[in-house]
C-alpha positions, 0 to 999 in steps of 0.5 A: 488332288481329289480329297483336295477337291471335295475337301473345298467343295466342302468346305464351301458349303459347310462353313455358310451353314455354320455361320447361320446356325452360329447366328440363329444361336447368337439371335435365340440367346439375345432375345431370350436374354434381352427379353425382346417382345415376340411381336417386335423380334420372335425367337427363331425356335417360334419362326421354326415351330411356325414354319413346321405348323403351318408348312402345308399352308406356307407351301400352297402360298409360297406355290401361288407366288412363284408361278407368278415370279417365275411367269413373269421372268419367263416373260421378261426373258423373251422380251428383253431377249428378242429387244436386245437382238433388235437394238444390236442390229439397227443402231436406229431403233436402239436410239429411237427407244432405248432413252425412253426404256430409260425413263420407264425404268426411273419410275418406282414400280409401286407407281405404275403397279395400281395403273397395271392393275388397272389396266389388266384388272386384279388377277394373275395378269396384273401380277405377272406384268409387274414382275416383267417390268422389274425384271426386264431392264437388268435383263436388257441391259445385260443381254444387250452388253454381251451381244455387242462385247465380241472380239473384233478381230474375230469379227472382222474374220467372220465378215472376211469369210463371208459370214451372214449376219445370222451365221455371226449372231449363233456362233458369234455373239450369242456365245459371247453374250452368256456370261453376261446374259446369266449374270442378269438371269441371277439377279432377276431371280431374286427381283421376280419374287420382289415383283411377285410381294409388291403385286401380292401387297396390292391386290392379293387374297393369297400368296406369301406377299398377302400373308406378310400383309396379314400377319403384321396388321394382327402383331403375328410376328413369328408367322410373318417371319416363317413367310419370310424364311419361305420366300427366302429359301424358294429364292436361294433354290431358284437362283442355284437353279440358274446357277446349275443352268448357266454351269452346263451351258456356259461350260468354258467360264472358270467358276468364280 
């Protein structure tokens, strides 16, 4: 039973990595063969040779971008948190602000993006305000779901023995809600780094989002394909991360 086990654990891990290197040899042959012009699709043995020239210089770039992904997921966090406990216990002010969420949440980001600018000025501040607008609402709209998805014969047994609404909320529907509120946690971790890019595109001079910039205006094909694997591989870590997180926490959920 434990060869079977770690025969899956894997298997799940290698056959991923036998794809992509079956499909960096596929792209390497086509390009190659098919003579395809470095600025219009580099070989990936030119990104590779980038990534390991420049790895320094990436790293510092790629550090400057996610404090700003990660401070803004920190702050989306708390504040959808903090909404989606109130919108659970006063139907009123859910009512009242919740269609206006809506509406805030149809507006592209690259609209609201230069007015955040220009209210927070050009800064980290700017930046980090760009990535809690993205990331907020997929966290609200989780958050507040498994607050309100509780067993009602459960509940009804909590208020039978007297239960304070806080006593229902801790052991109650906040266990209820972590399934749903990692779900959202996964997802946001890759729109905290697209929050992260657009801010950078704006109004940067550093970060992997000023660099992808950079490197297509001068035709720098290989580079900005290097900054790419970068902000790749710093998302698959930060989404395992939450992954690692939520399977400490959320021990009674069966892996998927």
């Amino acid at each position: 039973m434990l060869n079977k086990n770690i025969k899956n654990k894997l298997r799940k891990f290698t056959l991923p990595i036998v794809f992509l290197v079956a499909e960096i040899l596929v792209w390497e042959f086509l390009t190659w063969i098919l003579k395809i012009p470095d600025y219009l699709l580099p070989r990936p043995s030119r990104i590779i040779f980038e990534i390991f020239s420049q790895f320094g210089f990436l790293l510092k770039n790629l550090g400057i971008t996610m404090s700003t992904a990660v401070s803004g997921y920190l702050i989306a966090n708390l504040l959808s948190f903090i909404t989606a406990v109130i919108f659970t216990h006063s139907k009123t002010i859910e009512k009242g602000f919740y269609p206006q969420i809506i509406v805030l949440k149809t507006i592209p980001i690259l609209a609201l993006a230069p007015l955040l600018i220009l209210w927070f000025g050009i800064g980290f501040v700017s930046k980090i305000a760009i990535v809690s607008l993205v990331c907020f609402f997929p966290l609200l709209v989780n958050t507040l779901k498994g607050l309100k998805t509780v067993d009602e014969d459960t509940l009804a047994m909590f208020r039978s023995l007297s239960a304070s609404k806080w006593q229902i909320f801790l052991k109650l529907r906040l266990p209820s809600s972590l399934p749903y509120l990692f779900s959202a946690l996964k997802i946001s971790t890759a729109l905290s780094l697209i929050g992260a890019f657009v801010g950078e595109f704006i109004s940067s001079n550093a970060g992997l989002g000023y660099l992808i910039l950079s490197y297509t205006r001068t035709f720098e094909s290989s580079a900005a394909f290097a900054v790419l694997a970068m902000s790749s591989l710093a998302g698959v870590l930060f989404f395992g991360l939450i992954a690692f997180i939520e399977k400490k926490i959320v021990f009674w959920q069966k892996p998927s």
